[in-house]
C-alpha distance (Angstrom), angle and dihedral (degrees) to the residues before:
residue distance angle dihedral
X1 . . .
X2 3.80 . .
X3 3.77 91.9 .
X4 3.90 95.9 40.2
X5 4.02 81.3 54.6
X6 3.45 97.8 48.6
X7 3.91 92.6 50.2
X8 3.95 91.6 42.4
X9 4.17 83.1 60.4
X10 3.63 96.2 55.5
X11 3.95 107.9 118.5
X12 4.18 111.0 179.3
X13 3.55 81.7 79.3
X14 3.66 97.1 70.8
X15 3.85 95.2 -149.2
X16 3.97 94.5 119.9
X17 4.11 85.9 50.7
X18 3.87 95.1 47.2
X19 4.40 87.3 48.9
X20 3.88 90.9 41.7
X21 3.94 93.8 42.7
X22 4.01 93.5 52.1
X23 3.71 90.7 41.0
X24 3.63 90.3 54.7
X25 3.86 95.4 43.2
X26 3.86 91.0 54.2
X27 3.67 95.0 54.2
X28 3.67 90.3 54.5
X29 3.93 96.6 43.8
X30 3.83 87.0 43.9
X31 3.99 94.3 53.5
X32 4.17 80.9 68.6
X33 3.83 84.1 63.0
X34 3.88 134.7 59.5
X35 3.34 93.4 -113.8
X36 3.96 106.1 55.3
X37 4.15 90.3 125.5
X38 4.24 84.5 74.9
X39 3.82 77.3 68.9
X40 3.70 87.9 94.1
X41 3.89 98.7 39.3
X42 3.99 84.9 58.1
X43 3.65 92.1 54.9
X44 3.87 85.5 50.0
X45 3.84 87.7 54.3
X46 3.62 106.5 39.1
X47 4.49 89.0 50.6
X48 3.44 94.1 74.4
X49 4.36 83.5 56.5
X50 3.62 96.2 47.3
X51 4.11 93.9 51.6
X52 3.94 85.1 48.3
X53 3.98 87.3 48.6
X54 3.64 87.1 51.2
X55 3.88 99.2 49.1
X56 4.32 89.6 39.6
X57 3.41 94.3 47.5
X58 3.62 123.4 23.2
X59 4.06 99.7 30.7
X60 3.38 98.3 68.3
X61 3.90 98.7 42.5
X62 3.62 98.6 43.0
X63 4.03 107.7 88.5
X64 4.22 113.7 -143.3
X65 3.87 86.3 -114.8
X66 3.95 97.7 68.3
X67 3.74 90.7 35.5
X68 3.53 91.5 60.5
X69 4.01 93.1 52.7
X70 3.16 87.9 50.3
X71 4.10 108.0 53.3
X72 4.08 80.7 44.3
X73 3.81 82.7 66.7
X74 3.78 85.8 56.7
X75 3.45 124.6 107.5
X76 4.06 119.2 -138.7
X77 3.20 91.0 -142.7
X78 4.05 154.2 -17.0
X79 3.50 112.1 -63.1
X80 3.77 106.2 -134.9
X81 4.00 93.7 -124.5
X82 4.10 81.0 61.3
X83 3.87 86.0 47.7
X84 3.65 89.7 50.9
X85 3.83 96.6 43.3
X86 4.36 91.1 47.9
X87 3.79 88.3 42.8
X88 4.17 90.6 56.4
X89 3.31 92.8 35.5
X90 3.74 89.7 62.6
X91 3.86 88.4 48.3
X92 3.33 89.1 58.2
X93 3.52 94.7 57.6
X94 3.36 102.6 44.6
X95 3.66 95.7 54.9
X96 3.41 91.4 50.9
X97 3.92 92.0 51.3
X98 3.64 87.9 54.2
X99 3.61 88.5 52.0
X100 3.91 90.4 46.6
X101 3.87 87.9 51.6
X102 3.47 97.1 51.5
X103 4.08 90.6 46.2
X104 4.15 84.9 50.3
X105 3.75 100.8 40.1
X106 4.02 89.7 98.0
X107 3.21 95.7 59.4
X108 3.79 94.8 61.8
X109 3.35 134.4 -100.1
X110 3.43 109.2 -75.0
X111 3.39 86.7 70.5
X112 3.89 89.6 43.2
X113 3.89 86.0 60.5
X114 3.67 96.2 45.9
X115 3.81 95.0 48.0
X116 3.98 88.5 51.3
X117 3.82 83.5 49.9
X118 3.45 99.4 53.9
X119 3.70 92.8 39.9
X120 4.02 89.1 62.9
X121 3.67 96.4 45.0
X122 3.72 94.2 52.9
X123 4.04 87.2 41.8
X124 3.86 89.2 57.4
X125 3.90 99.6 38.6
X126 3.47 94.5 51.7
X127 3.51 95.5 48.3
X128 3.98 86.8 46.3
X129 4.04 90.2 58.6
X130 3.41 88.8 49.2
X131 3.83 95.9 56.2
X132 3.83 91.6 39.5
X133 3.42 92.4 46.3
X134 3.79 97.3 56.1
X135 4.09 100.2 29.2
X136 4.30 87.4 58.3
X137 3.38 101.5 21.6
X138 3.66 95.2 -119.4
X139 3.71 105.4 160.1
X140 3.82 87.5 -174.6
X141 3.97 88.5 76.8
X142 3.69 91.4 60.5
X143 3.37 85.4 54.2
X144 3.76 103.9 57.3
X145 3.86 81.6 40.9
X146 3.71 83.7 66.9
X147 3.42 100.0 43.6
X148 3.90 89.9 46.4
X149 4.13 88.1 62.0
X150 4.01 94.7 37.0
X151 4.00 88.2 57.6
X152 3.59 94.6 47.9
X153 3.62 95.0 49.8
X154 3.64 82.4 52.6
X155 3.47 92.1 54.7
X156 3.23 103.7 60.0
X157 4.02 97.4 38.1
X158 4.11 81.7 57.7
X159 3.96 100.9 30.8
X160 3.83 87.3 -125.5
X161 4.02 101.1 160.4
X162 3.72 116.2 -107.5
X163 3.50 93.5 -115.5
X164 3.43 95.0 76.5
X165 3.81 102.1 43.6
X166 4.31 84.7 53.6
X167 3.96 82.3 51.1
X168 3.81 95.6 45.3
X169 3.83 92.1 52.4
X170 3.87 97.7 46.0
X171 3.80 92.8 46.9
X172 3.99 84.5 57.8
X173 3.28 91.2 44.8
X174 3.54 93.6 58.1
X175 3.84 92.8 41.1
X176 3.57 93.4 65.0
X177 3.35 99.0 46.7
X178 3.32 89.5 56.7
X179 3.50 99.6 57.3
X180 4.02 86.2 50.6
X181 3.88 88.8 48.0
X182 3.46 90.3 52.9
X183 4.12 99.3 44.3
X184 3.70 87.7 46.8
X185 3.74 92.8 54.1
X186 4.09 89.9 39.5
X187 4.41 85.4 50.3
X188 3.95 96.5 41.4
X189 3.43 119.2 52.2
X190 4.05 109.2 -173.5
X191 3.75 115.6 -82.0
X192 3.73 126.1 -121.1
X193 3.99 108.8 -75.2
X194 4.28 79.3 -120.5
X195 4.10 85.8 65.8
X196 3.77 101.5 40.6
X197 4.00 125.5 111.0
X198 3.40 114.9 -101.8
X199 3.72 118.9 -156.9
């Protein structure tokens, strides 16, 4: 289990950011819908695909050397100043939802319920990056963190619906996980069956 673990964390593969990115890009495209709460029942479904992705593709490529640099990058455990910072950050947001509900309450509550929806998902992916970002060292997760809170300000400058910013940041999401995906598999061809993991 320690092993499997250890693999799962790998990042340069960009395999969590492709999942994470489509994830987030359905929510937004399904908020346009009736049906955006199966949002989280897709991310149920698809898991179970991304830890086979992981195990298919990036086990038997990834040599015990560079997985070993890169679980020393890994932190045991939150440091409480992270803690702190995820724990305000989500105080943040939810005063600003309730701000953004009361702004949106006239306009019936449809959009009421969609505001509060968005409101949590950016709330919870934010505070995702954050821990990502600092348990792996992937400063690449601070970044979409930053272009997360740069699109919504934008948003509601412009009045563009927040639908589209939660689409705009999944779909880069997944973009640049796809050029890692597809640099690791260009780097790391698979290893002799002798020098693959075994469970």
């Amino acid at each position: 289990p320690k092993l499997r673990r250890a693999y799962m964390a790998y990042q340069n593969d960009g395999v969590l950011d492709v999942f994470v990115g489509w994830c987030v890009f359905l929510a937004g495209l399904l908020m346009f819908t009736e049906i955006f709460y199966l949002a989280g029942a897709y991310v149920v479904l698809i898991t179970p695909l991304f830890l086979s992705f992981k195990e298919t593709v990036t086990v038997p490529r990834l040599a015990g050397n560079e997985l070993d640099q890169a679980t020393g990058r890994k932190s045991v455990a939150l440091q409480p100043l992270l803690a702190l910072g995820v724990a305000l950050l989500a105080l943040l947001g939810l005063v600003v939802l309730y701000l953004l509900v009361i702004v949106k309450s006239a306009a019936g509550p449809r959009t009421v319920v969609l505001t509060i929806v968005a409101g949590i998902i950016a709330v919870v992916v934010l505070s995702g990056f954050a821990v990502v970002g600092h348990l792996y060292k992937a400063q690449r997760w601070y970044a979409y963190g930053a272009l997360a809170i740069a699109l919504a300000a934008l948003a509601w400058a412009t009045g563009l619906a927040l639908p589209w910013v939660i689409m705009a940041v999944g779909a880069t999401i997944a973009m640049t996980g796809s050029v890692y995906l597809f640099r690791f598999l260009r780097s790391h061809p698979l290893l002799p069956l002798g020098q693959r993991p075994q469970w």
